[in-house]
C-alpha positions in Angstrom: 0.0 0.0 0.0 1.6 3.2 -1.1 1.5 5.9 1.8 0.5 9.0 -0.1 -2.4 9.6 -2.3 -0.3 12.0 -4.1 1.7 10.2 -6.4 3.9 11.5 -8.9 2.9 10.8 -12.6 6.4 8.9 -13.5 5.4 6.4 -10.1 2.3 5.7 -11.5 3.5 5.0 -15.2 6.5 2.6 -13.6 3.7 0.8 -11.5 1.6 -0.1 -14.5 4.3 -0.8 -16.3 5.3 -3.2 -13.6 2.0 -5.0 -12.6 -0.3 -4.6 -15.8 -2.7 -2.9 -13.2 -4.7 0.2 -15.0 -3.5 3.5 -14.2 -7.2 4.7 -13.4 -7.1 1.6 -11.3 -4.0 2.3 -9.3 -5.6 5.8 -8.7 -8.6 4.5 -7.1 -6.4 2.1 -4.9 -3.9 4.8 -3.9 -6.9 7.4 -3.4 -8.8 3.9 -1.0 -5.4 3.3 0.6 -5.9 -0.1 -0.7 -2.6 -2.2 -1.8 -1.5 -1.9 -5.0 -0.4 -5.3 -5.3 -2.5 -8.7 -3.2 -0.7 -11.7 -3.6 -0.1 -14.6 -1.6 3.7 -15.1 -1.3 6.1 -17.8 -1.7 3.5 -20.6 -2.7 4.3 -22.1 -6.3 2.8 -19.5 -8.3 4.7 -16.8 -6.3 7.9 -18.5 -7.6 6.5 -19.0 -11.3 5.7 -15.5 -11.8 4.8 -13.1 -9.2 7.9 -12.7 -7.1 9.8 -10.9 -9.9 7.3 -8.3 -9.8 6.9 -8.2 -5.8 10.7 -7.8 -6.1 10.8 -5.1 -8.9 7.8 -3.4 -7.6 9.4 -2.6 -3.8 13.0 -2.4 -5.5 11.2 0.8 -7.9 8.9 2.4 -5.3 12.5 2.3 -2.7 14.3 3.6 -6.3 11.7 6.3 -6.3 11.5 7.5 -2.7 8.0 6.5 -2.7 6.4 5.4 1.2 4.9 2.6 0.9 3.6 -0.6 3.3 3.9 -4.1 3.5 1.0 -6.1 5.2 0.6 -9.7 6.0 -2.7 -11.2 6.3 -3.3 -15.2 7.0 -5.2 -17.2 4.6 -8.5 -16.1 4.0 -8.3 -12.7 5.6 -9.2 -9.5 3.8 -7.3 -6.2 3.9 -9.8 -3.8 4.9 -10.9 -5.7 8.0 -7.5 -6.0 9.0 -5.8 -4.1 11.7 -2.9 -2.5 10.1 -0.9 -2.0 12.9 -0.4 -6.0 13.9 0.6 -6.9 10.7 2.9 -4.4 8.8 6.1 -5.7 7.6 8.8 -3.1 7.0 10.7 -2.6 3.8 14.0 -4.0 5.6 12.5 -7.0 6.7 10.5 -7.6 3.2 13.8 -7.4 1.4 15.6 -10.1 4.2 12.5 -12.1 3.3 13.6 -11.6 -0.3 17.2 -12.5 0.2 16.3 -15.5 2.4 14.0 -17.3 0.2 16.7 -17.3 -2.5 19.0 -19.1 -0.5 17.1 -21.8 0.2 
């Protein structure tokens, strides 16, 4: 979830660019303070296609000085029914998920 509603035009291009997702689309997530991206990760399809784009997608927004968060929810749970606060996952320990799950 991107921290600021205002985001700069070239963000936005390098997020649809990234993710396929509509610019009018982002927009209306950033504006909602909904995530940009929802995937489940490090389950097969996660290492099929989606973590390249998890990885480029935080590696662009950190690139860009963009805020951004991280949440975790367990299976089955929904975003905007989840308390933020017990299940944010910084960008530092996102990336040394990253790192780990390539060395094993």
């Amino acid at each position: 979830m991107l921290a600021a509603a205002d985001v700069p035009a070239n963000v936005l291009a390098g997020l649809r660019k990234l993710t396929g997702t509509a610019l009018s689309e982002l927009k209306d997530r950033i504006a909602r303070r909904q995530p940009v991206l929802m995937l489940p990760l490090f389950d097969n399809q996660y290492y099929e296609s989606g973590g390249a784009m998890v990885r480029a997608v935080v590696e662009f927004l950190d690139s860009n000085g963009s805020a951004f968060a991280a949440y975790e929810l367990a299976e089955g749970e929904r975003f905007k029914t989840r308390d933020e606060n017990l299940s944010r996952i910084s960008s530092d320990n996102l990336k040394n998920i990253f790192r780990e799950a390539n060395v094993e």
